[in-house]
N, C-alpha and C positions, 0 to 999 in steps of 0.2 A: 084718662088714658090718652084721648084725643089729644088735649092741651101738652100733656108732655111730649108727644109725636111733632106739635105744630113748634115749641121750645126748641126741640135736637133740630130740626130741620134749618133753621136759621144757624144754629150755632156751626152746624156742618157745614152751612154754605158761607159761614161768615170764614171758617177756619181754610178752607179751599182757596178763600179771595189770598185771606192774610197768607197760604204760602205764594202762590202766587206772586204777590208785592214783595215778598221776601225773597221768592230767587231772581225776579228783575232785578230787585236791590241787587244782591247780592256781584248780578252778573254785570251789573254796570259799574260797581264797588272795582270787580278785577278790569273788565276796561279801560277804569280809570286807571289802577295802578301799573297795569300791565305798559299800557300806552306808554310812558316816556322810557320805558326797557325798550323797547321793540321801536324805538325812534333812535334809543342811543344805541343798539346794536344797528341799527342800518346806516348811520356815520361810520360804525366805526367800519364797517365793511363797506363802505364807498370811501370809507381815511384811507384803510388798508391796499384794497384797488389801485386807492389812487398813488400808493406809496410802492407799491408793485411796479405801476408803471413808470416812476421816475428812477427804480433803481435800473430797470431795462432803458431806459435810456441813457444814465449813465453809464451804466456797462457798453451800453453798442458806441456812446461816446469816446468812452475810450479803451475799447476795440478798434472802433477807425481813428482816432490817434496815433492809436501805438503802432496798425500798420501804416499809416502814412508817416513817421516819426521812422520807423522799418526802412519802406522805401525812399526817403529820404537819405538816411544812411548809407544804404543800396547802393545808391542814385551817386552821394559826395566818395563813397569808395570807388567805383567805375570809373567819375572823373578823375579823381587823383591817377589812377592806373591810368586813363588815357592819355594824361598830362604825362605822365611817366615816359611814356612809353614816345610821344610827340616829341621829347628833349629828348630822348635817347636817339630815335630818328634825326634830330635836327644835327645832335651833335656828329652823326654818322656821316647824314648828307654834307656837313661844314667840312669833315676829313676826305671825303672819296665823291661829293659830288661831279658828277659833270657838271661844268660851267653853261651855264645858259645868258649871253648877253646882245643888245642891241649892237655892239661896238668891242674889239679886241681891247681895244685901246682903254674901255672902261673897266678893264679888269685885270691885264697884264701891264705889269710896271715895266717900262723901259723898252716900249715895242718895237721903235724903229730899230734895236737893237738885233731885230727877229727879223729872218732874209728866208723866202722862198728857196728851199732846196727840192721840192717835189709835188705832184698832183697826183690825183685822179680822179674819176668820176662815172658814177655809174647809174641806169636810166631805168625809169619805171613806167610802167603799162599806165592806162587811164583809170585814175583812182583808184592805185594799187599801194602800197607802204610797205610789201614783200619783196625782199632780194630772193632772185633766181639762181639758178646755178651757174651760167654765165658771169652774173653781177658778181659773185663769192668767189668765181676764179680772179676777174679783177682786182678785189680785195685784197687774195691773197698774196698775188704778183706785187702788188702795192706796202702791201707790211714786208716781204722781203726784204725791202728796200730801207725798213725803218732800223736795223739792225746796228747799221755804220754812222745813223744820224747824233748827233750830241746835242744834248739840251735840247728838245724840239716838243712844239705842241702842235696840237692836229686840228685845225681850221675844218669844221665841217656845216656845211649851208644847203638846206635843204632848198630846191624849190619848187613850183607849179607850172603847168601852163595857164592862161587864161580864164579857163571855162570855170563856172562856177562865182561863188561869191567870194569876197578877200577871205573872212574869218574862216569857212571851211575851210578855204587853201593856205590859209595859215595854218590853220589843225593836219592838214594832212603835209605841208611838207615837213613839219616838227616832228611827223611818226615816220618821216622817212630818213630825215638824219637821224631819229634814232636808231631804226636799225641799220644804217649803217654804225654808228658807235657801240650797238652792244655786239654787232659779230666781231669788229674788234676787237674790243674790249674781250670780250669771254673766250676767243680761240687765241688772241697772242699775245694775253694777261697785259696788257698795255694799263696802265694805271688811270681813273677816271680823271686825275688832277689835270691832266696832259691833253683832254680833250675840250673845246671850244666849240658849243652846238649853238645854232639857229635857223629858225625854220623861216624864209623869206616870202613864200607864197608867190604870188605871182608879181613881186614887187620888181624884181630884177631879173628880166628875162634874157638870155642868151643866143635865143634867135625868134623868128617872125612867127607872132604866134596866130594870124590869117593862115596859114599854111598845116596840111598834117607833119609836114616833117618836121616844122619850128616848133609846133604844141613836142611833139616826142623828146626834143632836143634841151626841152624846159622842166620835165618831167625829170627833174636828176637830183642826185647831191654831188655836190664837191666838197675834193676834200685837198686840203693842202698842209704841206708840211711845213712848218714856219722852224728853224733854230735859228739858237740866241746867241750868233756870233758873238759878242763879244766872251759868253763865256765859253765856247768852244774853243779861238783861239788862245782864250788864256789856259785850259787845261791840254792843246798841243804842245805850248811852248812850256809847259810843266813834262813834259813827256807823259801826260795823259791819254786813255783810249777809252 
């Protein structure tokens, strides 16, 4: 009885070892198989990732493409309308500009032909480019006169006195013939073709400009009335008016 007790006892501990060896086997058996799944599934999910992020960059690629290819478009329709819009101004100012020149002479053909038949001239405060109501009675006394004239253009010269540097007083007496040219212009529809603007600054003074009353007397524009005798008396002796 003994002997058989001491028999079972080995076999039991022999069968304990052998499962034992048999579920390491076993479990290294699926380690091993399992391992190149669980290596080809983590490619394929860092392939995937990785293919994730290059379609997000192509997309944001050309998202910002397409709006810059956008603004682009934008950008050449704007210019065109600008351009458009510059010849349209150009061809306006070529018809109804007023004349801006250094010289009569470089712009009116046939000028000795052109005789002084009138003036005036009217004066401005110390860095001022506003006509007063004085000034605009002058004006207006003065276009009375343009009525009975034939063929005539209007000489107008803006100037300064002294003070100051040349380029500002070039800029400020060019804003002072202009407003004399657009009260002109806009209350006795006088046509822009007819006027002859430049602003002299303090290049051409009319009186002494050490003095206050000489700086006042250089603060002006003038303006003069030039017609083109020769075709006035050819449209008298037409019995022209």
């Amino acid at each position: 009885m003994l002997m058989q007790r001491m028999q079972i006892v080995p076999v039991s501990i022999l069968a304990v070892a052998m499962a034992g060896v048999t579920g390491c086997a076993t479990k290294n058996y699926v380690k091993t198989q399992t391992a190149p799944l669980i290596d080809q599934t983590n490619q394929l999910n860092e392939k995937t990732a990785e293919n994730n992020r290059a379609i997000h960059d192509t997309d944001d690629r050309a998202t910002a493409g397409i709006t810059k290819a956008q603004g682009a478009a934008d950008s050449a329709t704007q210019n065109a309308q600008t351009a458009q819009k510059a010849a349209g101004d150009a061809e306006m100012a070529a018809d109804n500009a007023v004349h801006r020149a250094d010289s009569l002479a470089s712009v009116v053909a046939g000028l000795d032909n052109y005789k002084s038949i009138g003036n005036a001239e009217v004066n401005f405060g110390f860095d001022k480019a506003t006509l007063t109501k004085d000034d605009k009675e002058q004006l207006d006394t003065f276009a009375a006169t343009l009525g009975t004239a034939k063929s005539y253009i209007l000489e107008v010269t803006g100037g300064t006195d002294s003070t100051g540097n040349a380029d500002y007083n070039y800029a400020l007496s060019q804003r002072r013939a202009d407003a004399v040219v657009q009260y002109l212009a806009s209350k006795y529809e006088i046509p822009a073709r007819r006027f002859y603007l430049i602003g002299i600054g303090k290049d051409k003074e009319v009186a002494d400009n050490s003095t206050r009353e000489g700086r006042a007397k250089n603060r002006r524009v003038e303006i003069r009335v030039l017609s083109n005798m020769g075709k006035a008396d050819a449209a008298t002796a037409n019995g022209g008016n």
